[in-house]
C-alpha positions in Angstrom: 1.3 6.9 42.2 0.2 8.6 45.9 0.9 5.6 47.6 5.0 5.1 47.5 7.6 3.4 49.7 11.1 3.6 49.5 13.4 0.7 50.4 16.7 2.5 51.0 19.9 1.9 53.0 23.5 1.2 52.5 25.0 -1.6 49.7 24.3 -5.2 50.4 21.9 -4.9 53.1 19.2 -7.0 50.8 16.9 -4.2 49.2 16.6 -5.5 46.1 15.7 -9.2 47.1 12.8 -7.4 49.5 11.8 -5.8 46.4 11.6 -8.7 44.1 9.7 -10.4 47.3 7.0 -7.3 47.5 6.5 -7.4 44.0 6.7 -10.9 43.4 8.9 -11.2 40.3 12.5 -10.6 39.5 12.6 -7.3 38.7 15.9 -6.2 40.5 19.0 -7.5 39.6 20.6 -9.4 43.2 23.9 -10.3 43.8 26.5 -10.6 46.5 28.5 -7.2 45.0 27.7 -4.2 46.3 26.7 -1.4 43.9 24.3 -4.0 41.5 21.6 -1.6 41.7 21.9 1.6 40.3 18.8 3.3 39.0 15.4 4.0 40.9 13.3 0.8 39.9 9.6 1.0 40.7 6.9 -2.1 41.1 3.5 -2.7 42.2 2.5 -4.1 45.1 -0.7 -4.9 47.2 -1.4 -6.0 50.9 -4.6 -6.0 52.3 -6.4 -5.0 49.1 -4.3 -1.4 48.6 -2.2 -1.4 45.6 1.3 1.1 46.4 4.3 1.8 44.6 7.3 0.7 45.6 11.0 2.2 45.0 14.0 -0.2 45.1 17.6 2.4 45.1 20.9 1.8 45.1 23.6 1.7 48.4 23.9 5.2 50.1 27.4 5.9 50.4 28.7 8.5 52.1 32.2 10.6 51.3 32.8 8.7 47.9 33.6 10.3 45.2 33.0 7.5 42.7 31.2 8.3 40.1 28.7 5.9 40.2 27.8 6.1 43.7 28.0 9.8 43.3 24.7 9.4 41.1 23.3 6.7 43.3 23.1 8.8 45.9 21.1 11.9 44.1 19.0 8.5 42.7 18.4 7.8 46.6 17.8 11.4 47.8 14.8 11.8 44.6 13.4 8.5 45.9 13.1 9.3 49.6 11.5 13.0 48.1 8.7 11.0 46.3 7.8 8.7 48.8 5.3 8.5 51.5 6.6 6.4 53.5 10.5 4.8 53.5 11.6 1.8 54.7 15.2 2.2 56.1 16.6 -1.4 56.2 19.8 -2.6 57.4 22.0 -6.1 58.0 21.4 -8.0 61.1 24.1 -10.2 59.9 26.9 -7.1 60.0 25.1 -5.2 62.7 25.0 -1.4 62.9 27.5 0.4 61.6 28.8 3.5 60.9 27.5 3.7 57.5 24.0 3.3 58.8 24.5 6.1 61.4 25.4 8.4 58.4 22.7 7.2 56.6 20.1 7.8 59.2 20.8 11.4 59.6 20.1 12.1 55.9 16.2 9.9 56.2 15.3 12.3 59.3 16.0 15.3 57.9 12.8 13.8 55.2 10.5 14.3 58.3 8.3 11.3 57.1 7.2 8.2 59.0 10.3 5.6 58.8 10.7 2.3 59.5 13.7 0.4 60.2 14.0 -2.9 58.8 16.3 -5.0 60.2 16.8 -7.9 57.2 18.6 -11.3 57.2 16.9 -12.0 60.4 16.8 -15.9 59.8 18.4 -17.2 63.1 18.1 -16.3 66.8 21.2 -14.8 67.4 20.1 -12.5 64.5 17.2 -11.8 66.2 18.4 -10.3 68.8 21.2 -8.3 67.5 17.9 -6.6 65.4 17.8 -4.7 69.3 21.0 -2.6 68.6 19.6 0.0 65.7 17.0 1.0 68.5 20.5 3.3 68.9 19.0 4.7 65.2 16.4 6.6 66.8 13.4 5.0 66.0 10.7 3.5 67.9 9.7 0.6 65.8 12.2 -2.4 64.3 11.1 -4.8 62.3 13.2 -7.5 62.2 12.7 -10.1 58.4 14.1 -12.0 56.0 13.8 -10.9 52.7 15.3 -14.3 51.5 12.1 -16.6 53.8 9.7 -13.8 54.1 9.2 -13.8 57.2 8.2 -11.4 59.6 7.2 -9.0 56.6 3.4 -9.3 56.9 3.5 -7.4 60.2 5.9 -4.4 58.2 3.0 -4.6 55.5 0.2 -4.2 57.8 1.9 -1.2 59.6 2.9 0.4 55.5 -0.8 0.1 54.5 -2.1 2.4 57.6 -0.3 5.6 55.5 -3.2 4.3 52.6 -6.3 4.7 54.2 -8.7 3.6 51.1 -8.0 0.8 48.8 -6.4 1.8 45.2 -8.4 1.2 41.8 -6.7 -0.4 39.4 -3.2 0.7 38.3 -4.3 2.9 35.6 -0.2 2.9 33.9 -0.7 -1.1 33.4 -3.2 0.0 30.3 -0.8 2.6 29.0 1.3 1.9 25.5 4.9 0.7 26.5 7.4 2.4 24.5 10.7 0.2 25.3 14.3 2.5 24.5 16.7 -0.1 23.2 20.0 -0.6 21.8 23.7 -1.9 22.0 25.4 -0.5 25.4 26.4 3.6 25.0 24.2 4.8 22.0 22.8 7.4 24.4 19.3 5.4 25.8 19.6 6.7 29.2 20.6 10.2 28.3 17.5 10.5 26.0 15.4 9.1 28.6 16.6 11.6 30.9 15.9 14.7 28.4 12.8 13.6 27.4 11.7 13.7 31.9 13.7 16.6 32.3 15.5 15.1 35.4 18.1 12.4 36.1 15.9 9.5 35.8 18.8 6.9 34.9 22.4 7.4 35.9 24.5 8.2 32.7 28.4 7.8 32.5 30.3 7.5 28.9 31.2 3.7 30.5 29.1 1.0 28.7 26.9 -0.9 31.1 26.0 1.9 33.3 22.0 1.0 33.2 21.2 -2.4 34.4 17.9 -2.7 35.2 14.6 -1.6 32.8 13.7 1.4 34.1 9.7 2.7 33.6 8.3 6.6 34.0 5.2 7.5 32.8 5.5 10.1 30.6 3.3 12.3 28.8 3.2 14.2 25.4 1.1 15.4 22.7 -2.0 14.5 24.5 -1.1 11.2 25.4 -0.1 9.6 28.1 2.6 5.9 28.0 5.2 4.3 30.1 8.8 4.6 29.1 11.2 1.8 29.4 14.7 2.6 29.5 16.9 -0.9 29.0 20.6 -2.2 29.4 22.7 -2.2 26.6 22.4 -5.6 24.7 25.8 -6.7 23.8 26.7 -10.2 21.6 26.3 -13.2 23.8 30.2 -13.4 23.4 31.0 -10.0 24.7 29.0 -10.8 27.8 31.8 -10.4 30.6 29.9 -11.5 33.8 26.6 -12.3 35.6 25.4 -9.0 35.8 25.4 -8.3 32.7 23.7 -11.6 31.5 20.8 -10.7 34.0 20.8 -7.1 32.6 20.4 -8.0 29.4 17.6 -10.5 30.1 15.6 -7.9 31.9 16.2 -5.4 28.8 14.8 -8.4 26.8 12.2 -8.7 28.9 11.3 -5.4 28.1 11.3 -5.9 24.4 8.7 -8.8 25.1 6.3 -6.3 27.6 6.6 -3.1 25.4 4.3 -1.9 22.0 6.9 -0.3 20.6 10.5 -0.2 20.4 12.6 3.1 19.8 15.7 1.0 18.5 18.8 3.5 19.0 21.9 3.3 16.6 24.6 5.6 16.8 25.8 7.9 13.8 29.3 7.5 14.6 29.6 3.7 14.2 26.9 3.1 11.7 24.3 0.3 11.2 26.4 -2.7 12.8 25.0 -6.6 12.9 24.3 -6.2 16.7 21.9 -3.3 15.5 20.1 -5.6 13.4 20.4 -8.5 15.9 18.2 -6.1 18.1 15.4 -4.9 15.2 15.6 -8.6 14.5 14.1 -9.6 18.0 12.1 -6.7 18.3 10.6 -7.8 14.9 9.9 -11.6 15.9 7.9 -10.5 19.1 5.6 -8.6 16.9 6.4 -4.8 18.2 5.7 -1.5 16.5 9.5 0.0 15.8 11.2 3.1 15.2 14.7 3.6 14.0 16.9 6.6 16.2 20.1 7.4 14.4 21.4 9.2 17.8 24.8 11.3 18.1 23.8 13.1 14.3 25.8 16.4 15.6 29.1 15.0 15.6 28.7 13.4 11.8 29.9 16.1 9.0 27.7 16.6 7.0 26.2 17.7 3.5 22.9 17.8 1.2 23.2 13.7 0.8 24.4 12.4 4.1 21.0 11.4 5.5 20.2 9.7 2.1 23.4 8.0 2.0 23.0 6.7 5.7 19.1 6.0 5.2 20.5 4.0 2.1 22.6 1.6 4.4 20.2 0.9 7.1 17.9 -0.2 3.7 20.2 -2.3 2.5 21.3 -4.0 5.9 17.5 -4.0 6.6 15.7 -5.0 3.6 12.8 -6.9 4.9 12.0 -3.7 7.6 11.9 -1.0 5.3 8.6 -0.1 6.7 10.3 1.1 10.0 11.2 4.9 9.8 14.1 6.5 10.5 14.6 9.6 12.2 18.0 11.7 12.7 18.4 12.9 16.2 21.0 14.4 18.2 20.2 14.1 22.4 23.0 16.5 23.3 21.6 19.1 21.4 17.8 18.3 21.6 17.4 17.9 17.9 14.5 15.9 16.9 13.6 14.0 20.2 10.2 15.1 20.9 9.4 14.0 16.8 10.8 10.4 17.8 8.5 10.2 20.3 5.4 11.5 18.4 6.1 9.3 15.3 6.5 6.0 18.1 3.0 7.0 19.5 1.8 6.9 15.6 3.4 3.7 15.4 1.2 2.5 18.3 -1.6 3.6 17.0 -1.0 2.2 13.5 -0.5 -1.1 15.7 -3.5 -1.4 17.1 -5.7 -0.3 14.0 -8.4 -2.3 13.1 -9.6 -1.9 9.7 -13.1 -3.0 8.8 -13.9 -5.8 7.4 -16.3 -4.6 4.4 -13.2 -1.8 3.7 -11.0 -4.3 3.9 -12.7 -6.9 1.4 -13.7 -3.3 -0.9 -9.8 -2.4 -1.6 -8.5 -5.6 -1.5 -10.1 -7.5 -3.6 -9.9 -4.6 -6.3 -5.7 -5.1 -6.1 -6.0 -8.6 -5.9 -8.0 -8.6 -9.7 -5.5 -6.1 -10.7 -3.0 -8.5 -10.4 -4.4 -11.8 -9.9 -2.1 -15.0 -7.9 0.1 -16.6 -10.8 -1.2 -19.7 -11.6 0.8 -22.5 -10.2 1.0 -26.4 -11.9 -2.0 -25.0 -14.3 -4.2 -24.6 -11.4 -5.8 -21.2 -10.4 -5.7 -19.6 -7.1 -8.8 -17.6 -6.2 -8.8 -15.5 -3.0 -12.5 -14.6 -2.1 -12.4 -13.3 0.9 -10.2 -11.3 4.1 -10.7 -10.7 7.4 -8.6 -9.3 10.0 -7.6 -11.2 13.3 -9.1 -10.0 16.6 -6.7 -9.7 19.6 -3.5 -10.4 17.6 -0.7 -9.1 19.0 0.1 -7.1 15.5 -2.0 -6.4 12.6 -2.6 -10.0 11.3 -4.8 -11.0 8.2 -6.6 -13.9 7.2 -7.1 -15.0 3.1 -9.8 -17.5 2.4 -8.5 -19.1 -1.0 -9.8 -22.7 -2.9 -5.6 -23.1 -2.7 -4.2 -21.5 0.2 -0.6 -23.9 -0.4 0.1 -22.1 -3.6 0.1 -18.8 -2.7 4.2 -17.6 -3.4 6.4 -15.3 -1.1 6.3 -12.5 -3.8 2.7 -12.6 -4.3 2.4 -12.3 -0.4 4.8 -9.3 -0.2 2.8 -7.4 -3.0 -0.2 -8.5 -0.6 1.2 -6.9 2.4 2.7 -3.5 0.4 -1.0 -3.2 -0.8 -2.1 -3.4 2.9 0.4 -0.7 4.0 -0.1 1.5 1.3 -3.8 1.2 1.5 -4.0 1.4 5.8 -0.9 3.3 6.7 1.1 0.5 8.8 4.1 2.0 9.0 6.4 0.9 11.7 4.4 -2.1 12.1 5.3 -5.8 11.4 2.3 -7.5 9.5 1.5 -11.2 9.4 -0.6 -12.8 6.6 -2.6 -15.9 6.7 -4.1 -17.7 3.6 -6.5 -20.9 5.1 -9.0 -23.0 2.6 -12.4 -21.5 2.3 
């Protein structure tokens, strides 16, 4: 990522709408309130044939002392380090203001090529109050509407200058996804943050904080992935505004784009039906998972607690016991790193291919072992398997003379053999049986 561009400015001056613009998808949350965005969110972008990153941030706010804008603000200062170049926009609507004097003084002191961009251009008289933050400093304004698009192709052709040769392909959109998810305040963004060693996503103890997905690439044990930190996902009835609805969608969203999902619980409140609302999905879009029982320092403890507590999540779970489980504590940095290692085994146990000749060799060996019960005096005689090219997870296909008898039991003894034969752990399998 050498080619990044900041959007930054004060609350509700229309960064986030110029960002889902740039990018051309609803990435960003928008709204009317000030304060919607909170974390750094990064997208891809391309004008005239060069690909660059681009960073939407949260309102600058100067002499607050709330807590959130308190972290916005460092959020703000990391993005304006990273970039390249930064795209200081403000409110033609509002005018200059004092907030945007403030503002500036912290974006020179960067010493990198700015732009003002004076947004919500959309009538004349707009237009031409765009001429009083030429009192900013700068020599260029360039006066758009995020909401139209207009006037933007002329601040995209002056952006792209800074990138003199056209990018290759975005390497990261190859990269396993491995999506954090889990009800609001299990401790997603904090791990997130450990694992980068920096305040990637805001953390506070109040539920909701993180509202947009948020993506670093990360790398570890010789590999390299994008990680996808994600709101909260609350019941639908516990949903207490529009925010929130739109937060969880994008957190969704990320369950549907990621290979696998680290699904967080937290030790002090147990497995609860939300939890396995949220395996649930994660299961029916066909991702690798891993179970994080976060928050295991503040449990007491003895010899059986970890059995006992492994024993619940089996028995609220029964159909994923193929998912492990693994006992962490953020604060205290206990078992992260083997979290991430076993999700990355997970990914590769989702994208194994066995062959087919192995396949058909062990196989067919425990399917004469124990043979499909007959069914209406009829017998069922699988002859051959193959597995599915290009599925989305492992997915097998049984050639049988009666592929309508073949029983729910008989096909979970299929898929045990499969995983105890392959090693798919963490992986949801699908079976197919289809007339020879």
């Amino acid at each position: 990522m050498a080619n990044i561009v900041a959007i930054v400015g004060r609350p509700n001056v229309g960064k986030s709408t110029f960002f889902n613009r740039m990018i051309e998808q609803k990435k960003s949350i928008t709204d009317n309130q000030s304060g919607v965005t909170r974390d750094r969110i990064y997208g891809q972008a391309e004008w005239q044939n060069k690909l660059f990153t681009l960073i939407d941030t949260g309102g600058y706010v100067v002499g607050s002392n709330d807590v959130f804008e308190e972290s916005i603000r460092e959020q703000v200062e990391i993005a304006i380090e990273e970039a390249k170049v930064i795209l200081f926009m403000v409110d033609c609507q509002t005018g200059l203001t004092d907030l945007d004097k403030e503002f500036a003084k912290v974006v020179r002191k960067a010493n990198k090529p700015v732009y003002v961009v004076a947004n919500k251009a959309d009538t004349a008289k707009e237009l031409f109050t765009a001429n009083e933050f030429y009192a900013l400093g700068w020599e260029k304004i360039f006066p758009i509407s995020s909401q139209t698009g207009s006037g933007t192709g002329d601040l995209l052709d002056e952006i792209v200058k800074y990138f003199p040769s056209p990018e290759k392909e975005d390497e990261t959109s190859k990269l396993p996804k491995l999506a954090i998810i889990g009800r609001p305040n299990v401790g997603k963004s904090s791990f997130m943050n450990t694992l980068l060693g920096k305040q990637r996503s805001i953390v506070t103890d109040i539920a909701g904080t993180t509202r947009d997905s948020v993506n670093s690439h990360y790398k570890a044990f010789g590999k390299e992935f994008i990680l996808i930190d994600t709101a909260g996902i609350r019941r639908k009835s516990r949903i207490k505004n529009n925010l929130e609805f739109y937060a969880i969608l994008r957190a969704v969203k990320a369950i549907e784009e990621s290979d696998v999902c680290i699904i967080m619980l937290d030790a002090t409140r147990g497995i609860e039906s939300q939890d396995v609302n949220i395996l649930g999905l994660a299961e029916r879009n066909g991702k690798g998972m891993v179970i994080m029982v976060n928050k295991w320092d503040l449990i007491e403890k003895d010899t059986h607690t970890a059995k006992k507590f492994t024993e619940q999540i089996r028995e609220r779970l029964p159909h994923a016991d193929y998912v492990p489980i693994i006992f962490t504590s953020v604060l205290e940095k206990q078992r992260i790193f083997q979290t991430i290692e076993k999700a990355i085994k997970v990914y590769e146990n989702k994208t194994r291919k066995v062959p087919t000749s192995q396949l058909n060799e062990v196989m067919l060996a425990a399917i004469e072992a124990y043979p499909p019960p007959a069914v209406k005096g009829k017998l069922i005689k699988i002859k051959y398997i193959t597995q599915i090219a290009q599925a989305k997870t492992p997915t097998f296909l049984f050639f049988c003379n009666l592929p309508q008898y073949i029983q729910p039991p008989y096909q979970r003894y299929l898929e045990n053999q499969l995983r105890k034969a392959f090693d798919f752990e963490g992986v949801p399998l699908q079976l197919f049986f289809r007339k020879k």
